[in-house]
N, C-alpha and C positions, 0 to 999 in steps of 0.2 A: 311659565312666563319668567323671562330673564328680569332681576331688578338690576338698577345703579346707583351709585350714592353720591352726593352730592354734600358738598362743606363751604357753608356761606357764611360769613361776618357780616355785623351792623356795631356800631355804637348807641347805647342809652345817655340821656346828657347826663352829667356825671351831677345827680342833684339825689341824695339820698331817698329823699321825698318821693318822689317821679318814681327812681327806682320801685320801690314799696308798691307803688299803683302800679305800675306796669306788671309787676309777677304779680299783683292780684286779677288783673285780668283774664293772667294765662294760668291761674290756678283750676282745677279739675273743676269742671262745670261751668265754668264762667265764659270760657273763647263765648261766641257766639254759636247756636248750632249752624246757621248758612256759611259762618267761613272753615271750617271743619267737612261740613258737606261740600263746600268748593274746593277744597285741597283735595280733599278724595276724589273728584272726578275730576281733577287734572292727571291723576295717575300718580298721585303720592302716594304709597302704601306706608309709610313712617314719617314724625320729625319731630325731633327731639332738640330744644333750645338750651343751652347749656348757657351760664354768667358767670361774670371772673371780673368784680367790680363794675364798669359801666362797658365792656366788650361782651358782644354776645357773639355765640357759635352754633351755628343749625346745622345739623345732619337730619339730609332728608334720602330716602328711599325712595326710588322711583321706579316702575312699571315700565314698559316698551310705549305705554300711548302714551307718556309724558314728554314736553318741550318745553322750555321755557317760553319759546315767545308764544304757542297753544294757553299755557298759565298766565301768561300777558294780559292779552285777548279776551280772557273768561274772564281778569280781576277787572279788567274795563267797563265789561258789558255786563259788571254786575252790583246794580245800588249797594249793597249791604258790606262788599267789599271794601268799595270804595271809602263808603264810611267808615269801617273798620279802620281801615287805612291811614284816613284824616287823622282819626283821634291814636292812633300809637304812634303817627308821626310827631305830638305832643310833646312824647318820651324818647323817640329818637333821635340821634344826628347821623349827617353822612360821615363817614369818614375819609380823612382829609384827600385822598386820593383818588375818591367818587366821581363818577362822574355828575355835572347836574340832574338831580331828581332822583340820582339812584341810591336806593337804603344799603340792602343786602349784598355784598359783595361775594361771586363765586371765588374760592381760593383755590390755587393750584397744591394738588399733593407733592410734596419732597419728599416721601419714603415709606417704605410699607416693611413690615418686619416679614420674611422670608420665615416660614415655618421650616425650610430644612435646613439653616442658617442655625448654629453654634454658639 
């Protein structure tokens, strides 16, 4: 099974505070196991949140059964998500370019280093 990767940005509000509780959430053991179990059966095989003061970076790995709006659909029709949701929208903003309601923003790639490239 082929994967593909996938490079999203959001903002944290830029409150030191907030910060501190947000990466304790997503410190090892603490996500929730239902949103962990729901990434994986949308066909996320990885992802990885990277921070750089209050900008965040997700690279996610994806499977052939993944779609975004399939991952939509499942974070809808599913209570524990949804909560999840609520409460790290606390620590988020959109970014100024968002559309309304949208966190995560897909970024377009500009360049990939060419291995037989000098």
């Amino acid at each position: 099974m082929d994967t593909r990767r996938y490079c999203l940005t959001c903002d944290l509000k830029d409150d030191p505070q907030l910060i501190e509780e947000y990466k304790t959430y997503h410190k090892p053991g603490n996500v929730w196991p239902e949103i962990t179990q729901s990434i994986k059966a949308a066909g996320v095989e990885d992802m990885q949140i990277f921070l750089s003061a209050h900008r965040m970076f997700m690279i996610i790995e994806v499977n052939d059964s993944f779609s975004f709006e399939q991952k939509s659909r499942m974070d809808n029709e599913n209570q524990k998500v949804r909560e999840w949701e609520e409460i790290m929208w606390q620590f988020q903003q959109a970014l100024p370019w968002a559309r309304e309601g949208e966190k995560w923003i897909l970024m377009e790639q500009i360049f990939q280093l060419d291995a037989g490239e000098s």
